[in-house]
TIRO-2110 file (N, C-alpha, C; in Angstrom, 1 decimal):
// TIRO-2110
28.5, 5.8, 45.9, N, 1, A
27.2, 6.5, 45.9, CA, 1, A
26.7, 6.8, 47.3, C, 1, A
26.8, 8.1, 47.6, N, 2, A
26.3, 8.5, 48.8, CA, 2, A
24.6, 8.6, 49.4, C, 2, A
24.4, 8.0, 50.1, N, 3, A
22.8, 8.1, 50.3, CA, 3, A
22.7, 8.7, 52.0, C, 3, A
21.2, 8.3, 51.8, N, 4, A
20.7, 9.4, 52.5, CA, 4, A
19.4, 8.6, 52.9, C, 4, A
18.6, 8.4, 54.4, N, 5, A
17.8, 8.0, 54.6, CA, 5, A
16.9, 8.9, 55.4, C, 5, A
16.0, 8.3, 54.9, N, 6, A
14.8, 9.7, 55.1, CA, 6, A
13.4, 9.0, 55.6, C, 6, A
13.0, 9.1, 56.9, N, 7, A
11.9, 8.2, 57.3, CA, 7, A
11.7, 6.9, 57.0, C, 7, A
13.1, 6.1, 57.1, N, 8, A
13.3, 4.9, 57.1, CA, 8, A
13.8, 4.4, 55.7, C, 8, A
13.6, 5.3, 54.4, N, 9, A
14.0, 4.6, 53.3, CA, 9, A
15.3, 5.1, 52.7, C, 9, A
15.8, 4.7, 52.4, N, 10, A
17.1, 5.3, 52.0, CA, 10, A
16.8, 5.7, 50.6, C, 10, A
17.9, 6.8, 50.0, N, 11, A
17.9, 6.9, 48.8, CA, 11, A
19.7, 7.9, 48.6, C, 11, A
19.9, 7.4, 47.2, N, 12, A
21.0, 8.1, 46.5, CA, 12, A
21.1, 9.5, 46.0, C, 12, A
22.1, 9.8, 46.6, N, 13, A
21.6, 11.1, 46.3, CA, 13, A
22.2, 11.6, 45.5, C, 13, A
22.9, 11.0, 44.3, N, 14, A
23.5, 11.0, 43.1, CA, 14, A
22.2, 10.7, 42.2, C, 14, A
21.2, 10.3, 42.5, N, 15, A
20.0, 10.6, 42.0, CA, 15, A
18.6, 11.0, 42.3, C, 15, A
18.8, 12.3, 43.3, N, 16, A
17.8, 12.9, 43.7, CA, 16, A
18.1, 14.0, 42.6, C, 16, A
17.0, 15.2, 42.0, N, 17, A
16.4, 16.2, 41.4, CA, 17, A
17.8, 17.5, 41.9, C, 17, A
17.6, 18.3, 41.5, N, 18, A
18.3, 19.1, 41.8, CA, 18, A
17.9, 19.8, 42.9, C, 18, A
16.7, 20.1, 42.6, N, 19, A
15.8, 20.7, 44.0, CA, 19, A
15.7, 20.2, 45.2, C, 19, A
15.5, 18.6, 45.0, N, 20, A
15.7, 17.7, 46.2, CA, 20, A
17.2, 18.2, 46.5, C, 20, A
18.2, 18.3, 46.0, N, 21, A
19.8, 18.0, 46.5, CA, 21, A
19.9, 19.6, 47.0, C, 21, A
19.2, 20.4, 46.4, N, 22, A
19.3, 22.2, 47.0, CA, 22, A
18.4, 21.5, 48.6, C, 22, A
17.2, 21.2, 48.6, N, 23, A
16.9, 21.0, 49.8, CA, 23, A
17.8, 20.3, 51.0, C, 23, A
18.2, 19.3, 50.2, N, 24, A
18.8, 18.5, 51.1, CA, 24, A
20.5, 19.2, 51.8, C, 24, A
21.2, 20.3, 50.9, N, 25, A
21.8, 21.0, 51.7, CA, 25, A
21.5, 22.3, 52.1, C, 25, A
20.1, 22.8, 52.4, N, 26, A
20.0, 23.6, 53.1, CA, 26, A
19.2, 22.5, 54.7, C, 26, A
18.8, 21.7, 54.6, N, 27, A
18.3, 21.2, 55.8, CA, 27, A
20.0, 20.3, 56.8, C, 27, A
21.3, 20.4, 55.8, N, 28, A
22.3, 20.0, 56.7, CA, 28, A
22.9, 21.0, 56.5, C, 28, A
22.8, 22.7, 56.2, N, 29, A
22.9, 23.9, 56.5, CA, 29, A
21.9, 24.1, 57.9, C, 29, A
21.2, 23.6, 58.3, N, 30, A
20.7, 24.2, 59.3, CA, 30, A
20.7, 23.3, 60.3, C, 30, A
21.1, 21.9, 60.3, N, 31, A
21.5, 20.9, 61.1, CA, 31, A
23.1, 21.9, 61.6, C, 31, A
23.5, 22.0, 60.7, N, 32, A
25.2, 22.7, 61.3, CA, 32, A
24.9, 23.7, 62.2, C, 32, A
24.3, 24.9, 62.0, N, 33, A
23.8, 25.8, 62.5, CA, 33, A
23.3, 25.9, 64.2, C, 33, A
22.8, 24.6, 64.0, N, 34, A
21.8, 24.3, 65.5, CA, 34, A
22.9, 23.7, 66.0, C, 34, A
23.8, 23.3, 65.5, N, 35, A
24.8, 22.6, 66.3, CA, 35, A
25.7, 23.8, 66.8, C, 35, A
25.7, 24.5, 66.2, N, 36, A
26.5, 25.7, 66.7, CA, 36, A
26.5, 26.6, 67.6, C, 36, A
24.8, 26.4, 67.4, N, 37, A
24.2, 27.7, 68.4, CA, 37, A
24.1, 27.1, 69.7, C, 37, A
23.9, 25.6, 69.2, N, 38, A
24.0, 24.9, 70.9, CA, 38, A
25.8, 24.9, 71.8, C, 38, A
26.2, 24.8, 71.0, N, 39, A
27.7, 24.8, 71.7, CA, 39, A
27.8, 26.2, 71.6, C, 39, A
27.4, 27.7, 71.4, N, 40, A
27.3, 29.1, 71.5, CA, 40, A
27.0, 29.0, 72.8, C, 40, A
25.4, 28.3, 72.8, N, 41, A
24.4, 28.8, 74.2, CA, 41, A
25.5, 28.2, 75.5, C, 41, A
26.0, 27.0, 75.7, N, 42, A
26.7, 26.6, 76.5, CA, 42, A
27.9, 27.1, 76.7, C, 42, A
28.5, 27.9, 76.0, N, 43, A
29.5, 29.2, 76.3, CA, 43, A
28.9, 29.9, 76.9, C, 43, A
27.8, 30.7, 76.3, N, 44, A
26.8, 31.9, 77.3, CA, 44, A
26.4, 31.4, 78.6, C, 44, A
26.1, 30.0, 78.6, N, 45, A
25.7, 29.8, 80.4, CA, 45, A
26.5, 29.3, 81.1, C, 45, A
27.7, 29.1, 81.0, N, 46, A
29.2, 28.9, 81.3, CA, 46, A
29.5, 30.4, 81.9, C, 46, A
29.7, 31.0, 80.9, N, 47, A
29.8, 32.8, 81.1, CA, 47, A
28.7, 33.1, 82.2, C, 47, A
27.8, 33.2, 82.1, N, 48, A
26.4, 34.1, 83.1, CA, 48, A
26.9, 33.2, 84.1, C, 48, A
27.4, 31.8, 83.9, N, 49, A
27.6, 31.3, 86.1, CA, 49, A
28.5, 31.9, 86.7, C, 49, A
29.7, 32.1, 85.5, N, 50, A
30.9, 32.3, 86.2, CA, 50, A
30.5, 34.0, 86.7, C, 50, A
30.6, 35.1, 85.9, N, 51, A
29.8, 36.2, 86.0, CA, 51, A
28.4, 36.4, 87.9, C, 51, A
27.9, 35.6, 87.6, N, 52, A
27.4, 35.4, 88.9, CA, 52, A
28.2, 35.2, 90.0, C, 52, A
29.1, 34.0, 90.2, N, 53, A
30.1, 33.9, 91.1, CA, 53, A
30.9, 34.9, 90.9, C, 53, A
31.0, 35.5, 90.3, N, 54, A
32.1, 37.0, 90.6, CA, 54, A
31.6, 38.2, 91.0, C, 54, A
30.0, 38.3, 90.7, N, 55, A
29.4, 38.9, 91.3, CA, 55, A
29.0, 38.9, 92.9, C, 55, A
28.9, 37.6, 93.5, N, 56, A
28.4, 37.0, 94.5, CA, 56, A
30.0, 37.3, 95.6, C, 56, A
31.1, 37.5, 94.8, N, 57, A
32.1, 37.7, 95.1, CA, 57, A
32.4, 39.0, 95.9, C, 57, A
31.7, 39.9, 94.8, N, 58, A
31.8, 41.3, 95.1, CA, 58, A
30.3, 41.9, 96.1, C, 58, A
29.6, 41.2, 96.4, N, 59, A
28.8, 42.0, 97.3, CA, 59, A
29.5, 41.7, 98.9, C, 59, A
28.9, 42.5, 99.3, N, 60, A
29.2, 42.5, 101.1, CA, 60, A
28.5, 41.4, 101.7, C, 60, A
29.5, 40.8, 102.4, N, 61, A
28.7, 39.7, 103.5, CA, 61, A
27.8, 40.2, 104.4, C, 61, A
26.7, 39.2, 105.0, N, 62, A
26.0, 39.2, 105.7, CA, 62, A
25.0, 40.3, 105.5, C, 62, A
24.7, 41.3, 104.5, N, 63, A
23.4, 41.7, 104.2, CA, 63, A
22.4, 40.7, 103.2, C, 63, A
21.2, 40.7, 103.9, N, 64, A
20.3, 40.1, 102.7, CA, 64, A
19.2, 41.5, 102.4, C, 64, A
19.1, 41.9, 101.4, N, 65, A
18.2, 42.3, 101.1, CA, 65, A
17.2, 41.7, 100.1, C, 65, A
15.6, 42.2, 99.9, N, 66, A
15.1, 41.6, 99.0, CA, 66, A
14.9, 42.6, 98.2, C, 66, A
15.1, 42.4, 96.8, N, 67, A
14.4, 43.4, 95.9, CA, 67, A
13.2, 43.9, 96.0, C, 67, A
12.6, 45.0, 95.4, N, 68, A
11.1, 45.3, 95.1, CA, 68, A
10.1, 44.5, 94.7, C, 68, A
11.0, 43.7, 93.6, N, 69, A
10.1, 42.6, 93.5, CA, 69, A
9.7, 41.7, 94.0, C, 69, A
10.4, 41.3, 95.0, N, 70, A
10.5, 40.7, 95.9, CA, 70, A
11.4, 38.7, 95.5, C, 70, A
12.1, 39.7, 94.5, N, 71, A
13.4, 38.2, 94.4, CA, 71, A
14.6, 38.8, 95.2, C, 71, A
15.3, 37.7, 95.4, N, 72, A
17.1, 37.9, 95.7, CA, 72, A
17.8, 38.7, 94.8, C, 72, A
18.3, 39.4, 95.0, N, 73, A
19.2, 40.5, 94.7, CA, 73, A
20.2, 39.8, 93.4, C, 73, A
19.9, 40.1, 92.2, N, 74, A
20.7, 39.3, 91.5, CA, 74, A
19.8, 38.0, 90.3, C, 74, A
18.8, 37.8, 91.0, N, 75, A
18.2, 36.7, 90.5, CA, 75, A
17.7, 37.1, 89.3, C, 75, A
17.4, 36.6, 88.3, N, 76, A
16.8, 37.3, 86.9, CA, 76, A
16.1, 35.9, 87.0, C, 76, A
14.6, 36.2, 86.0, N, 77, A
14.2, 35.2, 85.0, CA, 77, A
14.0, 36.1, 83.4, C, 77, A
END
């Protein structure tokens, strides 16, 4: 009997409602989800560093300019 603890109390989930057992796999449908998009996002900021160092690669040494905005050339928020 597989259970399941929920704010400290446990319960079986071989007898939870049907609706409880639809909830309870859409809330570890979206536990998976967030786990995914977090190991996604840490590919994308892996990528945007490496990307930066390749860029930083390709400008010319020894010019600084400042943007209009007045950030470093390259810098995003």
């Amino acid at each position: 009997m597989p259970t399941i603890t929920i704010d400290g109390t446990e319960y079986d989930t071989d007898q939870l409602s049907d609706n409880a057992k639809a909830q309870l796999a859409s809330l570890q449908a979206c536990e998976n989800k967030i786990r995914q998009l977090q190991i996604d996002l840490a590919i994308v900021q892996t990528a945007r560093q490496a990307y930066g160092l390749a860029l930083k690669g390709e400008l010319p040494e020894g010019e600084t300019t400042t943007a209009a905005n007045g950030e470093e050339p390259g810098e995003t928020h």
